[in-house]
C-alpha positions as a Markdown table, in Angstrom:
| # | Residue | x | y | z |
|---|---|---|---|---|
| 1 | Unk | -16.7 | 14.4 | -4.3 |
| 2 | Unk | -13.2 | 15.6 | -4.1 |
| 3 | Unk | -12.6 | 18.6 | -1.4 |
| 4 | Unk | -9.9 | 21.4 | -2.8 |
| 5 | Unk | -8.6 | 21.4 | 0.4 |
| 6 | Unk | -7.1 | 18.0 | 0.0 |
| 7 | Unk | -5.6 | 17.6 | -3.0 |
| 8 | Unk | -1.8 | 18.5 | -3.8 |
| 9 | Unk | -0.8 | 21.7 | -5.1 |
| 10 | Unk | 1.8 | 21.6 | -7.6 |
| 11 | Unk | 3.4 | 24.8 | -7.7 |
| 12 | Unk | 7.1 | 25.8 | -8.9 |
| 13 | Unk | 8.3 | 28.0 | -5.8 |
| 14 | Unk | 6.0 | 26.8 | -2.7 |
| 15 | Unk | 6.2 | 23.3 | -1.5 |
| 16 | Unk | 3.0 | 21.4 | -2.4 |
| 17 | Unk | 0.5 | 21.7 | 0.4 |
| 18 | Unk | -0.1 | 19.1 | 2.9 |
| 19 | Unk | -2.6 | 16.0 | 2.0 |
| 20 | Unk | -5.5 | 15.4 | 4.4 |
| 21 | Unk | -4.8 | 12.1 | 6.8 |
| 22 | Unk | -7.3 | 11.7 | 10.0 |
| 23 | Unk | -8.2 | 9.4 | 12.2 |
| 24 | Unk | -11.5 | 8.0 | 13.3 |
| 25 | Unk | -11.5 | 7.1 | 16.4 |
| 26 | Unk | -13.2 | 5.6 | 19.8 |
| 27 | Unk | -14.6 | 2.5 | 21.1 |
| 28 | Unk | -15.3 | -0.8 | 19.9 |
| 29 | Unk | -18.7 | -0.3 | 18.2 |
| 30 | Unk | -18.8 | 3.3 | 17.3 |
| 31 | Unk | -18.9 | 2.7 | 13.4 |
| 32 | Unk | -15.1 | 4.1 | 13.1 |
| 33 | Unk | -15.2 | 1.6 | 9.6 |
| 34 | Unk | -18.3 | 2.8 | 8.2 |
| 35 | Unk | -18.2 | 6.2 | 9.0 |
| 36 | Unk | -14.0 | 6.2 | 7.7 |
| 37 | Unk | -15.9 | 4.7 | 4.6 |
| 38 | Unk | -18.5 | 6.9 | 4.0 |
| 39 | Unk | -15.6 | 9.5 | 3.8 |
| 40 | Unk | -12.9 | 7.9 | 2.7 |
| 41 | Unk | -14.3 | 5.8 | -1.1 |
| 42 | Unk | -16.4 | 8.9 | -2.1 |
| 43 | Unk | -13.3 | 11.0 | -1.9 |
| 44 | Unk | -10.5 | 8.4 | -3.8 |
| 45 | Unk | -8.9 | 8.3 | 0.0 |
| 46 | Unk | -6.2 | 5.4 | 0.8 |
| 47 | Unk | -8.7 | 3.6 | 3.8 |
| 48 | Unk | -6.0 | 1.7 | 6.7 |
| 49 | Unk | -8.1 | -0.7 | 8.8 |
| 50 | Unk | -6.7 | -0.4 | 12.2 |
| 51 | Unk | -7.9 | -4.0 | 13.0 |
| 52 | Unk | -6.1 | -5.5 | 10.1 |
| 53 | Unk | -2.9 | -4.4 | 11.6 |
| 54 | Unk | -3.2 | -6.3 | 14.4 |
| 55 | Unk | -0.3 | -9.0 | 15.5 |
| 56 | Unk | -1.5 | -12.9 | 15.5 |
| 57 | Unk | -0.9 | -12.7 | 19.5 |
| 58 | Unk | -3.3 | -9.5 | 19.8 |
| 59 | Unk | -6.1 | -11.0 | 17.9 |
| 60 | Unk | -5.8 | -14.1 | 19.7 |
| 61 | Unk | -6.1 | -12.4 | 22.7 |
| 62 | Unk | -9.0 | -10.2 | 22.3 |
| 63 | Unk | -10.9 | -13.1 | 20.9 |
| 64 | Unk | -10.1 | -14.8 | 23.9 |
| 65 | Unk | -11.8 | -12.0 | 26.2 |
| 66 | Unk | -8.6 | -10.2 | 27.1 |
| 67 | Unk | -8.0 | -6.7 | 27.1 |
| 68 | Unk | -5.1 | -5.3 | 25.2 |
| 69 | Unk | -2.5 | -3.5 | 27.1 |
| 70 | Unk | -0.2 | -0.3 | 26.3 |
| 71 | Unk | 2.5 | -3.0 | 25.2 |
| 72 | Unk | 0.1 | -4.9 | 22.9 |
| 73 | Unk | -0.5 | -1.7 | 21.4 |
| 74 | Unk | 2.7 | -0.7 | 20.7 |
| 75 | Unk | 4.2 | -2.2 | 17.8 |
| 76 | Unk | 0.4 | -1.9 | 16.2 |
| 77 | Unk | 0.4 | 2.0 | 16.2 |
| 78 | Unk | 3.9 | 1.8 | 15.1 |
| 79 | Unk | 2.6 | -0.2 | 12.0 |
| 80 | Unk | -0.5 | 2.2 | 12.3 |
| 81 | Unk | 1.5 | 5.1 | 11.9 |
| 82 | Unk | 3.9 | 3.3 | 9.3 |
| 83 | Unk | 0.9 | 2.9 | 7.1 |
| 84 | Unk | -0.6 | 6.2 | 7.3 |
| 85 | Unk | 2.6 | 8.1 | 6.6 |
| 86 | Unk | 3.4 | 6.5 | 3.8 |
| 87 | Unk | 0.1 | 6.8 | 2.4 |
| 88 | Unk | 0.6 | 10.8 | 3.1 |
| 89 | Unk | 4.4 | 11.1 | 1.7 |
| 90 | Unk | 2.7 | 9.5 | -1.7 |
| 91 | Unk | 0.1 | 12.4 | -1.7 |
| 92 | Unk | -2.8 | 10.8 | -1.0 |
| 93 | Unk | -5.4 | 11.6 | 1.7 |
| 94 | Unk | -5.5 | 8.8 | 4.0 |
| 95 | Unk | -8.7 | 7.4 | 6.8 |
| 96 | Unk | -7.1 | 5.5 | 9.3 |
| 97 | Unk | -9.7 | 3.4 | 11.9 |
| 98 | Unk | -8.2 | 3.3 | 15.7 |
| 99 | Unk | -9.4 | 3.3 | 18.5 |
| 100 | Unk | -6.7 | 5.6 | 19.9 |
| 101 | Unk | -8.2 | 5.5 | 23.4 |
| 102 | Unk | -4.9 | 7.2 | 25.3 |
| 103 | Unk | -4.1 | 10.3 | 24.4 |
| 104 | Unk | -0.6 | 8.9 | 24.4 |
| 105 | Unk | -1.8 | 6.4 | 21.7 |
| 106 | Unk | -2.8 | 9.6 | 19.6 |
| 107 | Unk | 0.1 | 11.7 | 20.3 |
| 108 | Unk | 2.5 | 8.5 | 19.1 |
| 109 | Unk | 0.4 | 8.6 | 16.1 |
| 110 | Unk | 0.7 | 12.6 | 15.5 |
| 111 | Unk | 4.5 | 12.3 | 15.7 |
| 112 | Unk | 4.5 | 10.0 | 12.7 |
| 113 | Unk | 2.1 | 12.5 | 11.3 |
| 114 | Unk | 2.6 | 16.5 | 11.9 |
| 115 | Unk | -0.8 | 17.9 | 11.8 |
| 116 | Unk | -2.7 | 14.2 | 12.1 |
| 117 | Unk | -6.5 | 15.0 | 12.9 |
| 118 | Unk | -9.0 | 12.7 | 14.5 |
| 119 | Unk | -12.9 | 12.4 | 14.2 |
| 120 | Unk | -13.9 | 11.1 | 17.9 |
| 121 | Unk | -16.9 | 9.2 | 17.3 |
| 122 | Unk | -18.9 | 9.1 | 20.9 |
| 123 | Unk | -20.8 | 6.7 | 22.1 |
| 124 | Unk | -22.7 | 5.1 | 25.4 |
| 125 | Unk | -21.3 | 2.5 | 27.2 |
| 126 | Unk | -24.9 | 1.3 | 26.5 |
| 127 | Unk | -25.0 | 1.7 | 22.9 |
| 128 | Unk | -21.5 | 0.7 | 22.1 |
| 129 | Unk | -22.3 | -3.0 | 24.2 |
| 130 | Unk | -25.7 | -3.4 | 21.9 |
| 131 | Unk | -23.5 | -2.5 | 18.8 |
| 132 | Unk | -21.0 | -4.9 | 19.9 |
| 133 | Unk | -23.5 | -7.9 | 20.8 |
| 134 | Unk | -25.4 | -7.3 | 17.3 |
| 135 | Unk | -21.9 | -8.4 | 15.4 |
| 136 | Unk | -20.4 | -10.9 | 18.0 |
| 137 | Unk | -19.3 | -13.7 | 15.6 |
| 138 | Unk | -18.6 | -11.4 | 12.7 |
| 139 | Unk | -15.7 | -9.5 | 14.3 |
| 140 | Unk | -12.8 | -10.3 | 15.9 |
| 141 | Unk | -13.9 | -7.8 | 19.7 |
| 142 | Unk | -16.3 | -9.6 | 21.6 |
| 143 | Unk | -19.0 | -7.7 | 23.6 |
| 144 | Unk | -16.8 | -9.0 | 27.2 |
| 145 | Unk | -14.3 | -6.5 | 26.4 |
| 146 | Unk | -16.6 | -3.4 | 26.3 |
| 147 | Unk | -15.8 | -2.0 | 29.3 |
| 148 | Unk | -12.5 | -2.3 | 29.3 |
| 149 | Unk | -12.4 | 0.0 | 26.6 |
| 150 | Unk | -14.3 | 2.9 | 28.6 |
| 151 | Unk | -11.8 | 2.1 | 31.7 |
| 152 | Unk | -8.7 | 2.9 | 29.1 |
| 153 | Unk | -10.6 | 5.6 | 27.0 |
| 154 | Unk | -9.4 | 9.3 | 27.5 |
| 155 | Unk | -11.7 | 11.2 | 25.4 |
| 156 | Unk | -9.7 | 13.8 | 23.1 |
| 157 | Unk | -12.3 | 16.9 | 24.1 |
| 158 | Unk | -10.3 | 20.0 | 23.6 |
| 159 | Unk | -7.1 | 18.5 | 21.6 |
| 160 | Unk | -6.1 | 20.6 | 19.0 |
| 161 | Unk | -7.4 | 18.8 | 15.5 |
| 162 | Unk | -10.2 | 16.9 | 17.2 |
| 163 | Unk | -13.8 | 16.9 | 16.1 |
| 164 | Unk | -16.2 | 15.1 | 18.5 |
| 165 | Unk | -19.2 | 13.2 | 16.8 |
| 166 | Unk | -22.5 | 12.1 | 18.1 |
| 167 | Unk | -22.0 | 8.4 | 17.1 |
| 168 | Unk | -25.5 | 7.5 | 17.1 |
| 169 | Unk | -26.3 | 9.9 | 14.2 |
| 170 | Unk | -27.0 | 8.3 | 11.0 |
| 171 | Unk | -23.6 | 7.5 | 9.1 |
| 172 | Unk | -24.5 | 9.8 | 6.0 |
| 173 | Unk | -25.1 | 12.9 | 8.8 |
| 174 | Unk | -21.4 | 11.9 | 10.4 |
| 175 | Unk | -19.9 | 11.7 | 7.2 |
| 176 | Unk | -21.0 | 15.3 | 6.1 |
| 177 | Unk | -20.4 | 16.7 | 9.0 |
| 178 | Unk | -16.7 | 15.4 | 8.7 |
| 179 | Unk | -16.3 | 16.7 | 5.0 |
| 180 | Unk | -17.7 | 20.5 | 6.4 |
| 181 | Unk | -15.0 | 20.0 | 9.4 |
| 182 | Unk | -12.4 | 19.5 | 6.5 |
| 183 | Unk | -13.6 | 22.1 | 4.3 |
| 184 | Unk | -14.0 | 24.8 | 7.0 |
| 185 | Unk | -10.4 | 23.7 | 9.4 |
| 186 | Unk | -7.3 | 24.1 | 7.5 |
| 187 | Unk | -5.0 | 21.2 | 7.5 |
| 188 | Unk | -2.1 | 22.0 | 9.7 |
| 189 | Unk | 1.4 | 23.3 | 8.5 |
| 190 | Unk | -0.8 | 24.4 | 5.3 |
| 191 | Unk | 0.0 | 27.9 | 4.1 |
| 192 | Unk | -2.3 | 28.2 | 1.6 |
């Protein structure tokens, strides 16, 4: 199900409109890869996996039970953003998964990205920990590192191109309610 709001416009006076890239985002757990998925293949979108981007040394860390800091983070958004622009500059929508827990982390990736928008996918401390616990083994977070993720998380309520989610909704419900948040919003810098 393509959206019309999406797609490129080709036109011979007016530059073509911008493509649709957004983030989901929040914390370890929250289905930001099923829920980027449910939107993402339906659509024809380019999907980046945040956690494939990570450096051999971040990986290694996190699997060891230690929390990434802001300079772990660093050259990963960069390669984040890298990936997500590019994706953009070829015309096609893009789902990125991040975490994007700062809002400094988010506002690093929006400069890469002028009118960037991010699906904040909320969850319990609670839930996220059972989520987490369910997979240990079959991803690279372990359920030790939980809470360090609510210590660094700055929830995005009231940033402009934000739309907060319910994460424990079922993933179909999340993934609707994204595609009406697209329909209805328009992109940023669009002048359609």
């Amino acid at each position: 199900m393509q959206d019309s709001a999406i797609q490129i416009r080709p036109a011979s006076r007016t530059p073509p409109a911008p493509v649709a890239a957004v983030v989901f985002m929040g914390v370890a757990g929250c289905g930001k890869s099923s829920v980027a998925h449910a939107v993402a293949q339906p659509a024809g979108w380019a999907l980046v996996e945040g956690d494939e981007f990570h450096p051999p040394a971040n990986i290694a860390k996190m699997r060891a039970g230690i929390a990434l800091d802001d300079a772990d983070r660093s050259g990963w958004l960069d390669a984040l953003a890298a990936a997500v622009a590019a994706h953009a500059a070829g015309g096609r929508a893009v789902a990125l998964t991040c975490s994007a827990l700062r809002r400094a982390y988010r506002d690093r990736l929006r400069a890469a990205l002028p009118g960037l928008r991010f699906v904040f996918l909320e969850i319990t401390p609670e839930e996220s920990l059972r989520r987490v616990t369910a997979r240990a083994g079959a991803h690279l977070f372990p359920p030790s590192l939980v809470a360090s993720q609510f210590a660094t998380l700055e929830p995005p309520h009231g940033e402009p191109g934000v739309l907060c989610l319910d994460a424990t909704r079922p993933r179909e419900a999340l993934a609707a309610a994204v595609g009406d948040w697209l329909r209805e919003a328009p992109i940023p810098g669009d002048a359609r």
